[in-house]
C-alpha positions in Angstrom: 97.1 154.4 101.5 97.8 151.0 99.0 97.3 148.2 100.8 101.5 146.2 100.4 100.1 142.7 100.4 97.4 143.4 97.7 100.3 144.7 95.5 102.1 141.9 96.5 99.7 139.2 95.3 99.4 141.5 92.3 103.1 141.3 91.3 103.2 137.3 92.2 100.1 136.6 89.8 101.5 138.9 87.2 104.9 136.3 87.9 103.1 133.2 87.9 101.4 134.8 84.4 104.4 135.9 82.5 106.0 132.3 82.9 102.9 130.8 81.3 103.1 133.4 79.1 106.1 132.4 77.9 105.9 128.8 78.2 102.9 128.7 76.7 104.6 130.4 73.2 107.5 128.4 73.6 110.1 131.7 74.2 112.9 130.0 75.3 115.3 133.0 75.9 112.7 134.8 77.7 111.6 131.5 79.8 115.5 131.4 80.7 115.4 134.7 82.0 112.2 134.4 84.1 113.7 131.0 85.8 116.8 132.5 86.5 115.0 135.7 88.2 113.1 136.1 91.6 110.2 137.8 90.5 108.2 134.7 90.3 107.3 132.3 93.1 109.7 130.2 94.9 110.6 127.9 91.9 109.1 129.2 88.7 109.3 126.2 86.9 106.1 125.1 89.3 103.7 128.1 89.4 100.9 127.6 89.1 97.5 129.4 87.4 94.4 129.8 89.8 92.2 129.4 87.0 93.4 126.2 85.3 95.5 124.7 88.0 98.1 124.5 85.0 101.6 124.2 85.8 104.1 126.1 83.2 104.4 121.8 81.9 101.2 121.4 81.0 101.2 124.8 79.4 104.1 124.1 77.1 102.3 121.1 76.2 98.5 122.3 76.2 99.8 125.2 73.8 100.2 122.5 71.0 96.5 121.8 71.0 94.8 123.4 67.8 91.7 125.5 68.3 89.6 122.8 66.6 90.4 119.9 68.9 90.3 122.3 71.9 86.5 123.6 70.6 85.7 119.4 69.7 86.7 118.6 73.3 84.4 121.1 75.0 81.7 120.4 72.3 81.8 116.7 73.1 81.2 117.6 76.8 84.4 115.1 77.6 85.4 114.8 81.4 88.4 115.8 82.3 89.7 117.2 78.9 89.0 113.5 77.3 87.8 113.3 74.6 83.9 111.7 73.9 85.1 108.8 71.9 88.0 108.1 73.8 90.7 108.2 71.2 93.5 110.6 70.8 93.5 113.6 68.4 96.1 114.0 66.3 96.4 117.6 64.6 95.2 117.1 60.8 93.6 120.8 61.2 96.8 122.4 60.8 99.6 122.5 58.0 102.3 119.1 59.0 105.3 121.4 58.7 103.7 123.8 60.8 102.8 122.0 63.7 105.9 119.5 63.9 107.8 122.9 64.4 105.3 123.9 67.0 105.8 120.4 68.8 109.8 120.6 68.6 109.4 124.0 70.4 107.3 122.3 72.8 110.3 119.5 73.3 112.9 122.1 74.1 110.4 124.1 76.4 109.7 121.3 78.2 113.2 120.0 78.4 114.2 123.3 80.1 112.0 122.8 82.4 112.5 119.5 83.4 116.2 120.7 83.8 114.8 123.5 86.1 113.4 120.8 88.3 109.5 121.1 87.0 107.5 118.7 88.7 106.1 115.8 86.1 103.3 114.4 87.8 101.6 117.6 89.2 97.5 117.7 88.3 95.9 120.9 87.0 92.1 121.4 87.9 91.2 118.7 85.6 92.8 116.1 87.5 95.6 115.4 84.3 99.1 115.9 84.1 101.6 117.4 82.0 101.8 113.4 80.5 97.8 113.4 80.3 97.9 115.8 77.8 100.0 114.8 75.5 98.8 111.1 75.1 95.4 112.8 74.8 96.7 115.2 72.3 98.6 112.2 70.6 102.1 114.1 71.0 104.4 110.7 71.6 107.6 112.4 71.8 106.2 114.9 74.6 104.4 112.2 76.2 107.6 109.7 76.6 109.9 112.9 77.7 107.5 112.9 81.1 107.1 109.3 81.0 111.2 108.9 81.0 111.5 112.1 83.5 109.2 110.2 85.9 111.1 107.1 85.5 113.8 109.4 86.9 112.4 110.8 89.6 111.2 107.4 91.6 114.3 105.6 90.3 116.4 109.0 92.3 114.0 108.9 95.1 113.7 104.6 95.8 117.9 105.1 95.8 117.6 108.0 98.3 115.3 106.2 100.5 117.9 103.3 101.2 121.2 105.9 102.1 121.7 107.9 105.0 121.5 111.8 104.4 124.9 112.9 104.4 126.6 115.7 106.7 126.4 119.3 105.4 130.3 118.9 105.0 130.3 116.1 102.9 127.6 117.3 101.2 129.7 119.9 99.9 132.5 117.7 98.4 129.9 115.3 96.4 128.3 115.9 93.5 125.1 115.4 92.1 123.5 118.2 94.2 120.6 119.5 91.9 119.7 115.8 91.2 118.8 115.5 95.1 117.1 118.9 95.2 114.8 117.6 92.2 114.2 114.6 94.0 113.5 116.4 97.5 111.2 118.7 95.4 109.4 116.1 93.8 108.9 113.7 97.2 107.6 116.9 98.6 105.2 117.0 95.6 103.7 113.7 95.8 103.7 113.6 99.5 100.6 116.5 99.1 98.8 115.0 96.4 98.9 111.5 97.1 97.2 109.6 100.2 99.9 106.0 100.2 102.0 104.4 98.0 101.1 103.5 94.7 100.3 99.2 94.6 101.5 96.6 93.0 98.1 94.9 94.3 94.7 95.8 94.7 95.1 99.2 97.2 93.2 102.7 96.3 96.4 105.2 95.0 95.4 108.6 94.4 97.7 111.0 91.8 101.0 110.4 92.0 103.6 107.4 91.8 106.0 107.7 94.6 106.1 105.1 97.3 106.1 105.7 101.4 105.6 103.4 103.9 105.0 105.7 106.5 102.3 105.1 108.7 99.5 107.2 109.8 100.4 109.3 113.0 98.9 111.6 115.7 97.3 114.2 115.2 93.7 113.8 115.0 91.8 110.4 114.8 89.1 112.2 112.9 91.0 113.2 110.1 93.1 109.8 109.7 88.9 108.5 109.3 88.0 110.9 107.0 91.0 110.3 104.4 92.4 107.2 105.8 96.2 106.2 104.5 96.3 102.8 102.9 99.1 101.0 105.2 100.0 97.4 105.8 99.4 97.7 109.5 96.6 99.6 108.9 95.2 96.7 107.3 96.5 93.9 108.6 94.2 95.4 111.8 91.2 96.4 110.4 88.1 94.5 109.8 87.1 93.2 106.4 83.7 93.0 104.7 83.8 89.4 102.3 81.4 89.6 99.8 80.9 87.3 97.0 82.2 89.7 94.7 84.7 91.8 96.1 86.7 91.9 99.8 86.5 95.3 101.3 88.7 96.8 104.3 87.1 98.8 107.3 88.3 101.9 104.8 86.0 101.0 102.3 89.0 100.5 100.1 88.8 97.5 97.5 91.5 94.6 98.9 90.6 92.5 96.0 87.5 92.3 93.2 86.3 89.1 91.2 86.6 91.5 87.8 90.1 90.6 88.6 89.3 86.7 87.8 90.3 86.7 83.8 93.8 87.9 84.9 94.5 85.5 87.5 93.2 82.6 85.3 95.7 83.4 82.8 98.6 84.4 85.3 98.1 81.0 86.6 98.6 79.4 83.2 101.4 81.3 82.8 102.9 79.7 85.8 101.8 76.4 86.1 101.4 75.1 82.7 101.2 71.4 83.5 100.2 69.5 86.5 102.6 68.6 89.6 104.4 71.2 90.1 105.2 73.3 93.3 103.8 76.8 93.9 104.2 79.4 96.4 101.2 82.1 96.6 102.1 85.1 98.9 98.7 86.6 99.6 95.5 84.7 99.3 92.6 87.3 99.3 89.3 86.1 97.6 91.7 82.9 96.3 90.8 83.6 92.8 94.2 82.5 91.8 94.8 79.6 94.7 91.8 78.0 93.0 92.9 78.2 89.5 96.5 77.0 90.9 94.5 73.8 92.6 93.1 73.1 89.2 96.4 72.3 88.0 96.9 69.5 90.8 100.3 70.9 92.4 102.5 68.3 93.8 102.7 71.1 96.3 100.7 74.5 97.3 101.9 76.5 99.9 99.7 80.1 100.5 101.4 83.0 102.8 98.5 84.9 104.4 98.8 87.7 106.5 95.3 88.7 107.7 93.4 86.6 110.4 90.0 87.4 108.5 91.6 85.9 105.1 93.2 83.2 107.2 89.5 82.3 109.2 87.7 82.2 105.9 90.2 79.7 104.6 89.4 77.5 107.6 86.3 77.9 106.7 86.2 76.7 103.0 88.4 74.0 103.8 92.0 75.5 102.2 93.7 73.5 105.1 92.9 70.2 103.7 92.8 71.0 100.1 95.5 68.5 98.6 99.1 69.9 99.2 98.5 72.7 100.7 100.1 74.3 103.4 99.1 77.9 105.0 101.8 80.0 106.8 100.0 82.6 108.6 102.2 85.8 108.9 103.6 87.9 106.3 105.9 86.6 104.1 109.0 88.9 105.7 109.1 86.8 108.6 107.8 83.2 106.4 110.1 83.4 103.8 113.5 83.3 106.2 112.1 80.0 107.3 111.3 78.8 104.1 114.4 79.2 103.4 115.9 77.8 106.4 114.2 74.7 105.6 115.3 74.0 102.1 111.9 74.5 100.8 111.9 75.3 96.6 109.0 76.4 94.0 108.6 76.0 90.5 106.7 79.3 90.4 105.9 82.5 92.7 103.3 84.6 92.7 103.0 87.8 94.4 99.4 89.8 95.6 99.8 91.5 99.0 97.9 94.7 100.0 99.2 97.7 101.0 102.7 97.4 100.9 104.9 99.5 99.6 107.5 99.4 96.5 110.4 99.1 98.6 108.6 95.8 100.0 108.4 94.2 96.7 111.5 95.2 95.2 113.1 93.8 98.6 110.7 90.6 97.9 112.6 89.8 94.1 115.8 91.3 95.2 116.3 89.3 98.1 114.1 86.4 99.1 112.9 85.1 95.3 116.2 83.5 94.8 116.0 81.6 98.5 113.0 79.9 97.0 112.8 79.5 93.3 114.3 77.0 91.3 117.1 78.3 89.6 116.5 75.7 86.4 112.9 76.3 84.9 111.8 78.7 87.6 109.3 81.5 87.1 107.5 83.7 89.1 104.9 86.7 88.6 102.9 89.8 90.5 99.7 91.8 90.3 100.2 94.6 88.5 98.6 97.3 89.6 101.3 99.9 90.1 100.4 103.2 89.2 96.9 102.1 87.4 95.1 104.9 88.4 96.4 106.6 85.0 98.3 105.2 82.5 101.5 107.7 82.4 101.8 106.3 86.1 101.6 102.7 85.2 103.9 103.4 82.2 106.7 105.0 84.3 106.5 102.1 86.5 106.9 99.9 84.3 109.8 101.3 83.1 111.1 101.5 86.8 109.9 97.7 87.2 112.0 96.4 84.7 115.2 97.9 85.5 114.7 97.0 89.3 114.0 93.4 88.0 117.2 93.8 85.6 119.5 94.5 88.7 117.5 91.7 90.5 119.3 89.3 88.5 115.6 88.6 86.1 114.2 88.9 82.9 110.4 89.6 82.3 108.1 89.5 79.6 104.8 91.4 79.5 101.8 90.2 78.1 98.7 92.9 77.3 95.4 91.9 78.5 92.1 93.8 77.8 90.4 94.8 81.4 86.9 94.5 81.0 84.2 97.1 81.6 84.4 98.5 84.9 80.8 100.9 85.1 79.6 100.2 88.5 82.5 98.2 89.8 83.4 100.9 92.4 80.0 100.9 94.0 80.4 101.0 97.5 84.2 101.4 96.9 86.1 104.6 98.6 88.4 105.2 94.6 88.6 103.3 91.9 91.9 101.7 91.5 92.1 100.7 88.3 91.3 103.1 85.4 93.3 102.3 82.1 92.0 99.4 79.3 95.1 97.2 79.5 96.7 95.1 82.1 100.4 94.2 81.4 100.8 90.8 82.9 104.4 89.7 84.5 106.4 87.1 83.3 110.0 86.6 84.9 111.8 84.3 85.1 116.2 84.5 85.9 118.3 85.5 83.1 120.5 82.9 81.4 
């Protein structure tokens, strides 16, 4: 007698096959067909295939790779489908005509599925997504089509995580229903592949760009130890390991690192140009950039630091009496009210917490920034580490960055900085959280 669940896993892999099939040779009608059916699994635009962890995304997009570059990339020996030299390939193997038909395919493939609700940042077994691909394969059209379709997603989900859900009722009578699905499905994504929210700061992220500031709950002490989430409470309790190099939490997770010193020395010449002026630092860490801020003699220096080891090893290297400077010790939601309260302006802000979500900074430059920065001449800037873990991530959140700044009432400029060398960096460090060649350093300042 057959066995009914072996012949059902038999008819879902030969589902999750024909999808790939077709995305793979860019068949739109037949693609329609299969995502319309309910042969496949749940939502066919996300199957998946066992062997290659490839979603139907990254096959549209893989199936533009020519047979040379694919043999070059596995004769190089290149991790994680990069290649050895570290450029991208473009596809001189094959007739022009030929393959920019191959790559408009691709375009509408892909748009169909994004329309389907495919998911943009899922990883296949090589750790890359759909976007991975195409910058590697140098297919710029593909590559900004997941860029913008991320962009989409966490602008969808940030909105969604300030309303209320509505009532099934008045669910019914609003529109925009497949947009919240998309974004459901894609929260539901990056809530399994990713461990907390993707920094602006120095905090590990792990796949995916979506923020959460949910903590850590029951069950299991053991597993919150053995893949720890990167919270602010979480932090702001543990104990820290200061080295002369790097400041560790209890996590083994890098809080800040001195190869960070180059981009604080020029953020800091960015903001304080000449001498005199007043500066507000919210986060001091390793005060890398409190010492380069020093240098410039502020008339005034105020530092918000949340964590009572930071705040102790300030004591102890004498930050208290440094000229101008004052240390609030808190975090700057409950400093900055008072600030406020008390009249207190900057010429210049700079922003480098740990472990704190998107929503917390976009609440920082949408609602406190303007309390405390001079209106006239006023400029203020951030770590950028949002998403740096890949580059598609820290491109899409760029893209998200500026349009949050745009409705913030700011302007910002970006200036490209060469990271240096990072081999051996993340000894002794839990993930690397930094992994692309350029930082994009922050300028803003209030729009005319």
């Amino acid at each position: 007698m057959a066995d009914p669940l072996n012949e059902l896993d038999i008819d879902v892999d030969l589902a999750v096959q024909e999808v790939l099939l077709a995305v793979s040779q860019h068949d739109i009608s037949k693609l329609r067909r299969l995502l319309r059916s309910n042969d496949a699994a749940n939502n066919p635009a996300n199957v998946k295939d066992p062997e290659t962890g490839y979603s139907p995304l990254h096959a549209a997009i893989a199936a533009c790779e020519s047979e040379e570059e694919g043999e070059e990339a596995k004769t190089n020996g290149a991790p994680n489908g990069v290649y050895a030299n570290g450029e991208t390939k473009t596809h001189s193997g094959e007739p022009e005509q030929e393959q920019e038909s191959t790559v408009q395919s691709a375009v509408q493939t892909v748009k169909l599925l994004l329309q389907e609700g495919a998911i943009w940042n899922d990883l296949d077994l090589n750790n890359e997504t759909p976007g991975c691909i195409a910058r590697r394969l140098g297919l710029k059209e593909l590559y900004e089509m997941i860029v913008d379709a991320g962009v989409r997603a966490e602008l969808l989900l940030n909105r969604l995580d300030g309303y209320e859900a509505l009532s099934d009722e008045e669910m019914e009578d609003e529109e925009g229903e497949q947009e919240q699905e998309a974004a459901e499905t894609a929260a539901s994504n990056t809530a399994e592949e990713e461990e907390s929210a993707p920094q602006l700061v120095d905090a590990t992220t792990a796949t995916a760009t979506t923020t959460t500031t949910t903590e850590q709950t029951e069950p299991a002490e053991a597993e919150a130890e053995a893949d720890p989430n990167v919270t602010s409470s979480r932090y702001l309790n543990s104990d820290l390991t200061i080295q002369n190099d790097r400041i560790l939490d209890r996590d083994q997770n890098g809080v800040m690192m001195s190869w960070e010193t180059s981009i604080m020395s020029k953020s800091a010449a960015q903001l304080l140009p000449t001498p005199g002026l007043r500066i507000l630092n919210v986060g001091h860490g390793m005060g890398i950039i409190d010492t380069f801020f020093q240098s410039q003699s502020p008339s005034a220096h105020h530092i918000i630091e949340a964590h009572p080891t930071v705040l102790s090893e300030m004591k102890r290297k004498g930050w208290d009496t440094k000229p101008g400077v004052v240390i609030h010790e808190g975090k700057w939601q409950d400093i900055l009210p008072s600030l406020v309260a008390q009249g207190e302006m900057f010429d210049a802000i700079y922003y480098d917490t740990f472990a704190e979500s998107y929503a917390d900074f976009r609440e920082f430059f949408q609602e406190q920034v303007i309390g405390v920065l001079e209106q006239e001449g006023g400029k203020w800037g951030f770590f950028n580490g949002m998403g740096a873990d890949r580059q598609i991530s820290y491109d899409v959140y760029q893209k998200v960055v500026e349009m949050d700044l745009f409705e913030g009432g700011f302007d910002v400029q970006w200036e490209e900085i060469e990271v240096p060398k990072l081999e051996g960096e993340w000894d002794g460090v839990r993930r690397p959280y930094w992994s692309i060649e350029k930082y994009r350093l922050p300028l803003c300042k209030f729009m005319d």
